[in-house]
C-alpha positions in Angstrom: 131.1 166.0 79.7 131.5 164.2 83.2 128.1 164.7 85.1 127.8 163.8 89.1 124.6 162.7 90.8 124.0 165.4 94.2 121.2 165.4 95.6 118.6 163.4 93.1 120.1 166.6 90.7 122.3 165.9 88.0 125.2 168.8 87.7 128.0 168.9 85.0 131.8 169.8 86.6 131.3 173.6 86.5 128.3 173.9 88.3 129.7 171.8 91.1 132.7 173.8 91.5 130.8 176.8 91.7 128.6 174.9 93.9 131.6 173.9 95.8 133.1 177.6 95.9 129.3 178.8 97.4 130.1 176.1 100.2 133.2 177.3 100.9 132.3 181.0 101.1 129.2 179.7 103.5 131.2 178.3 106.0 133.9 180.7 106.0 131.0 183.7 106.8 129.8 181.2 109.2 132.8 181.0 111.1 133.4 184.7 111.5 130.2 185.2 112.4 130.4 182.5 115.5 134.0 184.4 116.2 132.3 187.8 116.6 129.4 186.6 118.8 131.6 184.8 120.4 133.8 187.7 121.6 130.9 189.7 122.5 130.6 189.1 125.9 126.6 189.6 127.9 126.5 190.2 131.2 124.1 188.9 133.3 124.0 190.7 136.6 121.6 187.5 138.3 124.6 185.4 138.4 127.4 187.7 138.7 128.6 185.8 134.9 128.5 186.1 131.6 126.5 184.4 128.7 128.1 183.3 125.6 126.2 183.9 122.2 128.4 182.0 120.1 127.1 179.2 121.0 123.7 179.6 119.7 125.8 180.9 116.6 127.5 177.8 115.9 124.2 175.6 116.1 122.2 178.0 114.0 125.3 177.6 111.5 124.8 174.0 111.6 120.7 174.1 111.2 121.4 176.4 108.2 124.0 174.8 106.3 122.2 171.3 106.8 
């Protein structure tokens, strides 16, 4: 069996795919969560504008995924 080094871990090839597939999921809940608050729009009736929450979205994505 082919084992790979990740992380100071050792996995075999199944438990990296599924460890792969997690990744995958992640990032794809990620990104429709920074599309949703990125669409929301919050006014802000100081400046006569609009604040985007996306952004905070994205860089908490980015913190959490590492």
């Amino acid at each position: 069996m082919i084992e790979y080094e990740y992380s100071k871990f050792m996995f075999s090839r199944s438990e990296k795919k599924k460890t792969d597939v997690r990744r995958i999921v992640l990032c794809a809940l990620f990104a429709a969560l920074a599309f949703v608050a990125t669409i929301i729009p919050v006014p802000v009736p100081m400046l006569h504008g609009y604040v985007n929450i996306g952004d905070s979205v994205v860089l908490l994505c980015a913190y959490a995924a590492g």
